[in-house]
NUDOPA-528132 format. One record per atom (N, C-alpha, C, CB): x negated, y, z. Coordinates in steps of 0.1 Angstrom, whole numbers, padded with zeros to 4 digits, always signed. Glycine has a CB too. Layout:
<lumdrens>
XYZ;...
</lumdrens>
This chain:
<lumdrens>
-0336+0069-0282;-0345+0058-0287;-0349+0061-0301;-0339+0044-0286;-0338+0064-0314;-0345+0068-0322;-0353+0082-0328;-0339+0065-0329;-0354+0091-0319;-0363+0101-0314;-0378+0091-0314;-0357+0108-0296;-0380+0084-0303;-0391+0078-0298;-0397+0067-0309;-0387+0071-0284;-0386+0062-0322;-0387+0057-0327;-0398+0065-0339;-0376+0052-0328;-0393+0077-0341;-0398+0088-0349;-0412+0089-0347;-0391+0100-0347;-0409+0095-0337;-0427+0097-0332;-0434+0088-0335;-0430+0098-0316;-0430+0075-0328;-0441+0063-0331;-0448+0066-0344;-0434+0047-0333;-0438+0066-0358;-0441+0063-0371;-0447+0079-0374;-0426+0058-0380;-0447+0084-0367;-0453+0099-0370;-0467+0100-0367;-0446+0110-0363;-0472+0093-0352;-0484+0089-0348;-0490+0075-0355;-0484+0089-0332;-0484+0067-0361;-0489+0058-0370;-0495+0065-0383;-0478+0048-0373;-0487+0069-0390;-0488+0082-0401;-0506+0088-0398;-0473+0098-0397;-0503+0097-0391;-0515+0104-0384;-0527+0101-0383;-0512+0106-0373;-0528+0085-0373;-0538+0078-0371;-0544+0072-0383;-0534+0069-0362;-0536+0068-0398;-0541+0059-0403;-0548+0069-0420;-0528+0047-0404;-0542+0085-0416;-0550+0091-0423;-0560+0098-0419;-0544+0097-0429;-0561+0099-0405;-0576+0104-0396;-0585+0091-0403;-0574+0104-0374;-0580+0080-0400;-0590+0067-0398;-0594+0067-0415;-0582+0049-0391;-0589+0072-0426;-0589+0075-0438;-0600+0081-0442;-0580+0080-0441;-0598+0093-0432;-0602+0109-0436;-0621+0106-0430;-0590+0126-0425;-0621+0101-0417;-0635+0095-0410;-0642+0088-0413;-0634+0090-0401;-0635+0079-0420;-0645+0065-0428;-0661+0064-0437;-0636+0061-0441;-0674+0065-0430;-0683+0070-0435;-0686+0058-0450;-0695+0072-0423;-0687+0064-0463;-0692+0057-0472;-0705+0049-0466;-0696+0067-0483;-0702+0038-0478;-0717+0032-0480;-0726+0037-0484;-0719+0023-0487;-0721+0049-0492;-0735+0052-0494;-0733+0067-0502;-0744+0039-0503;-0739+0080-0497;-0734+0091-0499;-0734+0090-0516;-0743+0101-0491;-0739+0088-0520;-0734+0093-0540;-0726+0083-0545;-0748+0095-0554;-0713+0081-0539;-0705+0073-0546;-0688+0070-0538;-0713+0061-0547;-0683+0074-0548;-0664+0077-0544;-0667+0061-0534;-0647+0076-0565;-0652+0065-0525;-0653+0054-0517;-0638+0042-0524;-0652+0061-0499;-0638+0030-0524;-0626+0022-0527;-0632+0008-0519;-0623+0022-0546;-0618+0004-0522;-0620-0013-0519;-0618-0025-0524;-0615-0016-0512;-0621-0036-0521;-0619-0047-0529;-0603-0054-0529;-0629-0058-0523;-0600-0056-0538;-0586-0061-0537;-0583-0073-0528;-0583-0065-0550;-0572-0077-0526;-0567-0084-0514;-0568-0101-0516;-0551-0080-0513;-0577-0098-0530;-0576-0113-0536;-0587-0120-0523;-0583-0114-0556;-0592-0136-0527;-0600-0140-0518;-0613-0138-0514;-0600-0147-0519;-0618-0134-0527;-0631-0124-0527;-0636-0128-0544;-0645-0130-0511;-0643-0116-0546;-0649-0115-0559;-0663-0120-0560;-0648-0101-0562;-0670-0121-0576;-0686-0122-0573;-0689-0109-0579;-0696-0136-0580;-0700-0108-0572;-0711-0093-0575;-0721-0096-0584;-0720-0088-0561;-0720-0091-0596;-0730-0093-0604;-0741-0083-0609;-0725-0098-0613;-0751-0092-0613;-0766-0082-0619;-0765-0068-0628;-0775-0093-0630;-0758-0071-0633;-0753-0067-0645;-0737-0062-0647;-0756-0078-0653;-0732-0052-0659;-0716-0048-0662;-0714-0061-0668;-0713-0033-0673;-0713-0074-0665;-0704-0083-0669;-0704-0098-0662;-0704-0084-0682;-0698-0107-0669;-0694-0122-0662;-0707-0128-0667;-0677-0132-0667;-0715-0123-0676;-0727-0135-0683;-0739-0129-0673;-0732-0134-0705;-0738-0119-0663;-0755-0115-0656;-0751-0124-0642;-0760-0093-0651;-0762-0126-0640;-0767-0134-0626;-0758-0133-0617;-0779-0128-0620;-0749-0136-0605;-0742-0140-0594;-0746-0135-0586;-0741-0150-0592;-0747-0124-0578;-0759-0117-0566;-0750-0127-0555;-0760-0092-0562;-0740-0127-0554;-0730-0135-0543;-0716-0128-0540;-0738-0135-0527;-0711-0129-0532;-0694-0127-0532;-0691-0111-0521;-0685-0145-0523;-0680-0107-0531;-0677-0099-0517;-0662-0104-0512;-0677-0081-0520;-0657-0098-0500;-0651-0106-0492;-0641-0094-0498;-0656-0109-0476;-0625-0104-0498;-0616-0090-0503;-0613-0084-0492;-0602-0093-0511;-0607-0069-0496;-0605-0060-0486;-0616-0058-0480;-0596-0063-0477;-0630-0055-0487;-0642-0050-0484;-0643-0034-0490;-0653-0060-0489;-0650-0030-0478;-0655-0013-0483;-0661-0011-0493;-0662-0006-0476;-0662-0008-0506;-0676-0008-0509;-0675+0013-0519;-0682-0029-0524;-0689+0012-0523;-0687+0025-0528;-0692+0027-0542;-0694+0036-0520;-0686+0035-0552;-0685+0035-0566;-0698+0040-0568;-0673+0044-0573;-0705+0035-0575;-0714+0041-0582;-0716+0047-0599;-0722+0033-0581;-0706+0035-0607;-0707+0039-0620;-0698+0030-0625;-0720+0038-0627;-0692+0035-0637;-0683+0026-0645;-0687+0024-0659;-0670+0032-0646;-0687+0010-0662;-0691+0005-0675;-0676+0007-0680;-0699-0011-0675;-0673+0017-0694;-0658+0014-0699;-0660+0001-0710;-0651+0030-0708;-0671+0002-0719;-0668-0009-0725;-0669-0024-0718;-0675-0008-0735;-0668-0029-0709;-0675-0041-0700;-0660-0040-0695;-0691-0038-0687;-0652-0026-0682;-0649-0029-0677;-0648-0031-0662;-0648-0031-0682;-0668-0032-0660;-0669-0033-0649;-0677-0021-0642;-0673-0046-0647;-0678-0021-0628;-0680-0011-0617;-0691-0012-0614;-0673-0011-0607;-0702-0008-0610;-0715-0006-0604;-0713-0002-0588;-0723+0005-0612;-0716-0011-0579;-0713-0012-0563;-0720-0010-0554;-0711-0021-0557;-0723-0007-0545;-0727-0007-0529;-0720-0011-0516;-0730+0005-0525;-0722-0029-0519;-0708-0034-0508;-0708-0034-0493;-0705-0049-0509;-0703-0039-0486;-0706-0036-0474;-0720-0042-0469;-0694-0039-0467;-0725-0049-0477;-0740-0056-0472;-0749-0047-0479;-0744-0074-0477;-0750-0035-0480;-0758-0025-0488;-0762-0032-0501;-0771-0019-0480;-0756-0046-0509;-0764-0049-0517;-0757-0039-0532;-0764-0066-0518;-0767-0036-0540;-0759-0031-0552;-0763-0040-0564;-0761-0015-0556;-0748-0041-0573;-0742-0049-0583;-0732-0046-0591;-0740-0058-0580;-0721-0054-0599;-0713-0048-0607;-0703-0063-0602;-0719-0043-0626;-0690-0056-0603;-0675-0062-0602;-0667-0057-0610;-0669-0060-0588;-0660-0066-0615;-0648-0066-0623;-0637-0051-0617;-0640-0086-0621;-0636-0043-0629;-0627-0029-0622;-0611-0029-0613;-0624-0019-0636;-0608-0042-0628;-0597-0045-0623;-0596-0049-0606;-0593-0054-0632;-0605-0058-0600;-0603-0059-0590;-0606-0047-0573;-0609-0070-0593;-0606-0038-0582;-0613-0022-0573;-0602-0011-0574;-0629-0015-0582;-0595-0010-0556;-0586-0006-0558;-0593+0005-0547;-0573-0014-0556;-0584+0016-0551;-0581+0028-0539;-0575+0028-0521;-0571+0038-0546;-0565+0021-0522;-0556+0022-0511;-0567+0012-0504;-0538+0017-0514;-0567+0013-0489;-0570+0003-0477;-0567-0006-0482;-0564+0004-0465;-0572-0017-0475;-0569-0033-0478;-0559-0033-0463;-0587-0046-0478;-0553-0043-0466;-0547-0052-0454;-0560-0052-0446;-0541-0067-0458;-0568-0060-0448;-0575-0061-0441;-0589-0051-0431;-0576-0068-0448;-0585-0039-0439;-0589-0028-0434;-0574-0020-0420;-0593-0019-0449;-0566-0022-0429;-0557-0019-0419;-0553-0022-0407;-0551-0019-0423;-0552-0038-0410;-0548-0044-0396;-0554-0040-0381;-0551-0057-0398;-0567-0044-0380;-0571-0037-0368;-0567-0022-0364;-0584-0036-0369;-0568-0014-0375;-0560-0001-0370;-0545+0005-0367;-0562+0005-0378;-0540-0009-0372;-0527-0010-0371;-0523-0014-0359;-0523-0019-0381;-0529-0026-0353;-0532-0032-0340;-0532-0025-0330;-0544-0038-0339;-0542-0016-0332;-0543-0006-0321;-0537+0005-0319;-0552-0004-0320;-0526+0011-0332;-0521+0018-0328;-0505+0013-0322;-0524+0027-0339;-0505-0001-0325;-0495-0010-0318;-0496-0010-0306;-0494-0022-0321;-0507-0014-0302;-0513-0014-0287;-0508+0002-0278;-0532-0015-0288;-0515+0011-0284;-0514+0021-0279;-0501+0026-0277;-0519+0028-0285;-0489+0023-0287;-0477+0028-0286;-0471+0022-0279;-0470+0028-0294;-0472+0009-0274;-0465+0000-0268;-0470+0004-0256;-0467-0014-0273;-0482+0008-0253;-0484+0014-0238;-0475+0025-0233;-0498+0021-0237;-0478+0036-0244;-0468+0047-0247;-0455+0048-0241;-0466+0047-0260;-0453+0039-0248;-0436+0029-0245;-0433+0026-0233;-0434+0013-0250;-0444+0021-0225;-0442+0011-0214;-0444+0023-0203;-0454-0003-0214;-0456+0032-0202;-0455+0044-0192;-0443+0056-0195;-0469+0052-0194;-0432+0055-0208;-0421+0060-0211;-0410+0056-0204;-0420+0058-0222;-0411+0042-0202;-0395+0032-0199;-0400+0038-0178;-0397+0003-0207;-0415+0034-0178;-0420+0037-0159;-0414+0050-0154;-0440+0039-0156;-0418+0060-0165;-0408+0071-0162;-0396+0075-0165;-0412+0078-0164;-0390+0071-0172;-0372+0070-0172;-0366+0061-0158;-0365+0061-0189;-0374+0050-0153;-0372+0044-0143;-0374+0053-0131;-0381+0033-0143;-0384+0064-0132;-0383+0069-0116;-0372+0077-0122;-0397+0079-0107;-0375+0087-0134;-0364+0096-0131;-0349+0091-0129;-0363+0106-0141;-0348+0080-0134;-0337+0071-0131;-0334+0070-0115;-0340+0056-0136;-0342+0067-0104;-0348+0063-0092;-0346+0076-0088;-0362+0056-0091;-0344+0088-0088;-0349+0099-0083;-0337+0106-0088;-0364+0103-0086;-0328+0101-0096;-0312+0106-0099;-0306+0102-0090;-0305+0102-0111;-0308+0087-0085;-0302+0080-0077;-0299+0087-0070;-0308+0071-0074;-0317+0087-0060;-0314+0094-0046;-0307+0110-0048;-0330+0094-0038;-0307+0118-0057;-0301+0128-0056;-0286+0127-0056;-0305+0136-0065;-0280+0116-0065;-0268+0115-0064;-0262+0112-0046;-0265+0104-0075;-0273+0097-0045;-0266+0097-0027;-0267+0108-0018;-0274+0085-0017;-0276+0118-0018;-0279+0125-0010;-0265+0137-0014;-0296+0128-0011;-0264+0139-0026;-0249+0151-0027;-0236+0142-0022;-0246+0157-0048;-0234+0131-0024;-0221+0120-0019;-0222+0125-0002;-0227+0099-0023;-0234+0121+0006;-0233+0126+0018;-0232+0141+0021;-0243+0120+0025;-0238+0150+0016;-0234+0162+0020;-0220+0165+0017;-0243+0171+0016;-0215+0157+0006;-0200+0166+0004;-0191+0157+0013;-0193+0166-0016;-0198+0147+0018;-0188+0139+0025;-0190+0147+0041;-0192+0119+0024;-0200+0153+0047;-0206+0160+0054;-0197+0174+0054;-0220+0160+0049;-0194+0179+0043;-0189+0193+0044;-0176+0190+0044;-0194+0204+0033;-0168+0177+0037;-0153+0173+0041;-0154+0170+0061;-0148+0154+0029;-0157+0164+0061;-0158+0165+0078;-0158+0179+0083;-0172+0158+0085;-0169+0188+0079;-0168+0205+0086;-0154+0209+0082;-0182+0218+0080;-0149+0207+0071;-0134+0218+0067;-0126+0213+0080;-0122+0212+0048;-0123+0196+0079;-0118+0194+0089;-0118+0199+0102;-0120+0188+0089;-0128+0197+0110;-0131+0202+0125;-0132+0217+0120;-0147+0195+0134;-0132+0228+0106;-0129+0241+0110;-0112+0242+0112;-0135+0252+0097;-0111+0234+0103;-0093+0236+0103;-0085+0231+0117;-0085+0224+0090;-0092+0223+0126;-0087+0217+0139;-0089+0226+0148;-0094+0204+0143;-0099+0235+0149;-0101+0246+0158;-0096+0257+0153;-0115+0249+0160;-0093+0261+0146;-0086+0275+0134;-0078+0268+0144;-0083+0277+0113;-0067+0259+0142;-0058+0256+0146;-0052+0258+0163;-0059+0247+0140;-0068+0253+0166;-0063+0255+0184;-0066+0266+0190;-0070+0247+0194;-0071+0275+0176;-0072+0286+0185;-0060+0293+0181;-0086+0294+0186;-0056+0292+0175;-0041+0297+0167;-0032+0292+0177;-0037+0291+0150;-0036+0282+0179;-0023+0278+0194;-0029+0284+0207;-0021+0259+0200;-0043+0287+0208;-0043+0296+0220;-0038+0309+0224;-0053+0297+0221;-0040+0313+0211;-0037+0327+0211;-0022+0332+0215;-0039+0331+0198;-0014+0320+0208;-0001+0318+0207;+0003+0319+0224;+0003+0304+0198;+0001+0309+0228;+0001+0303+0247;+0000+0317+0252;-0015+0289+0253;-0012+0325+0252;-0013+0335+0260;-0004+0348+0256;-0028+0339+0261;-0001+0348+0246;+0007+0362+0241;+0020+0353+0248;+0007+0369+0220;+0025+0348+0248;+0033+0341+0255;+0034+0345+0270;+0029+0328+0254;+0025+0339+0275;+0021+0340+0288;+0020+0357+0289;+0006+0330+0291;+0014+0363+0284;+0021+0382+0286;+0031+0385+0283;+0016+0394+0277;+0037+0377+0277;+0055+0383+0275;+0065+0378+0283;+0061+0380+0260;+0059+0371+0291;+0067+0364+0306;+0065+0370+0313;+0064+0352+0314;+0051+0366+0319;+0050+0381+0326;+0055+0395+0327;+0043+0384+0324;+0051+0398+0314;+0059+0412+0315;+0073+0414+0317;+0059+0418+0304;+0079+0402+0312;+0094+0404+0316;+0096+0397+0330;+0105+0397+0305;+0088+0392+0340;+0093+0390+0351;+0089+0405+0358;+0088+0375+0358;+0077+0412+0357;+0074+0419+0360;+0092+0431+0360;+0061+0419+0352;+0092+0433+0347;+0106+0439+0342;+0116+0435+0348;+0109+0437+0332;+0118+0424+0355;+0128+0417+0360;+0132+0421+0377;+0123+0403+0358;+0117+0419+0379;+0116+0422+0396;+0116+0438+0394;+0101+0416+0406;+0113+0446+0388;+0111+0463+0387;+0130+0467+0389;+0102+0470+0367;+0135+0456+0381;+0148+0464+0378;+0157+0462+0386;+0153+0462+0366;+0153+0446+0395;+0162+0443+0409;+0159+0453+0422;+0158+0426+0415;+0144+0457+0415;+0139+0468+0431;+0148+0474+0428;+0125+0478+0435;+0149+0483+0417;+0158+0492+0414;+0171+0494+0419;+0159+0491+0404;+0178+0484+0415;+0191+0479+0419;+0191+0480+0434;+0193+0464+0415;+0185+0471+0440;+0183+0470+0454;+0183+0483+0459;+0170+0463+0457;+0173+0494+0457;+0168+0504+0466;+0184+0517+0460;+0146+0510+0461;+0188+0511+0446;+0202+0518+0449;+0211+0520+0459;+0208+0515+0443;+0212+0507+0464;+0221+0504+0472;+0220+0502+0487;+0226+0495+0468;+0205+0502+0487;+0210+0508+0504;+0213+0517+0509;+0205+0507+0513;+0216+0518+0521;+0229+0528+0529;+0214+0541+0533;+0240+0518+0548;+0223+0549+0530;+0211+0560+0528;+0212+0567+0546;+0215+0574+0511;+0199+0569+0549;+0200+0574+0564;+0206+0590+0568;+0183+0573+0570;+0220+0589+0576;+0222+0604+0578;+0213+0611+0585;+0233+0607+0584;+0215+0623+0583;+0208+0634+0586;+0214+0638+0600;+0210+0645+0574;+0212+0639+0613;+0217+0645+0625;+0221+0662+0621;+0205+0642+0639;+0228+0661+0630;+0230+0679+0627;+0227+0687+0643;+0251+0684+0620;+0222+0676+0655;+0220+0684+0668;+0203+0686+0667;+0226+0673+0685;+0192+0682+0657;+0180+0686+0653;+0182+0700+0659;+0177+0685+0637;+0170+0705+0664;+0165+0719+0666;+0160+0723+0648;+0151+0719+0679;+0162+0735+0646;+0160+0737+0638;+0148+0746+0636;+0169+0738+0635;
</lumdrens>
C-alpha cells in the first residue's frame, strides 16, 4: 500500500507541473503570476491607490506582468478579463493560487481514486483466481493421495499373487517328487520275472 501510496504523490507531482508548464499567458509579452489568496484586489488606472478604480480582480486570478513601477510599488496587468491596469505588488505572487489548484487537484483525486478502485478490482480477481488455484491443487493432491493408495493395494496383491503361485509350483513340484520317488520305490520291489531256461534258443 505504501508503494501505491508513492505513486499517487508522484503522479500528483507530475500532473501539477505539466498543468504549470501548459498554462497559456494572458498575454504573450508578459511573465505569468497570480493574485494572492486574499479576497480580491482593485485594478487601477495608474502605478498607485490615488488613479481611477478600473474594478476588482478576483484572488487566485491569472493575470500577466507587464511592468513594474519600483517607486509606487505597483505592477502593470493583463487580468483574466483582458483588462489592463496596475495592482499593488505586494499582492502578486508566483506560486498557483488555491484556487487555481483545486480543480486540478480534484481531478487528479478523481483519477487516482479510479486508479485505486480498478487496483483493489484487480487484486480481487487475482485474489479470486488464487482461490481457485489453491482448490483445484487441494483436489489433485487429495486425488494423487487416493492413486498412492490403490498403487500400494495392488503392488500389494500382486505381491501376494505372485507369492500364491510360486507356492503352488513348489507343491507341485514336490508332489510331483513325491509320486516319482514312490514309483521308484514301488518298481524296486517288485518280484522280477524269471527267465525259463526250456526256451529254444
Amino acid at each position: 500500500m505504501g508503494k501505491l501510496t508513492t505513486a499517487l504523490l508522484v503522479i500528483f507531482t507530475m500532473m501539477l507541473a505539466s498543468a504549470n508548464a501548459q498554462q497559456e499567458p494572458n498575454d504573450g509579452s508578459g511573465d505569468i503570476r497570480y493574485i494572492t489568496d486574499d479576497l480580491y484586489t482593485f485594478i487601477h488606472s495608474g502605478p498607485g491607490r490615488d488613479y481611477r478604480i478600473l474594478g476588482s480582480v478576483m484572488a487566485g486570478s491569472r493575470v500577466s506582468v507587464l511592468q513594474e513601477d519600483k517607486q509606487t510599488g505597483f505592477i502593470e496587468i493583463i487580468d483574466d478579463k483582458q483588462r489592463t491596469g496596475w495592482v499593488d505588488a505586494k499582492l502578486i505572487v508566483s506560486q498557483r493560487s488555491v484556487r487555481e489548484l483545486v480543480p486540478s487537484l480534484q481531478q487528479s483525486l478523481q483519477q487516482a481514486k479510479e486508479q485505486l478502485t480498478q487496483e483493489q478490482q484487480n487484486d480481487d480477481l487475482l485474489n479470486q483466481q488464487l482461490s481457485d488455484i489453491n482448490s483445484r491443487n487441494a483436489l489433485l493432491l487429495k486425488d494423487l493421495a487416493s492413486l498412492k493408495k490403490d498403487n500400494e493395494r495392488i503392488q500389494r496383491e500382486l505381491d501376494a499373487q505372485d507369492q500364491s503361485e510360486q507356492m503352488q509350483w513348489l507343491t507341485r513340484g514336490g508332489i510331483i517328487a513325491v509320486v516319482g520317488m514312490l514309483l521308484g520305490v514301488i518298481i524296486a520291489y517288485l518280484p522280477k520275472k524269471r527267465r525259463r531256461n526250456d526256451q529254444w534258443m
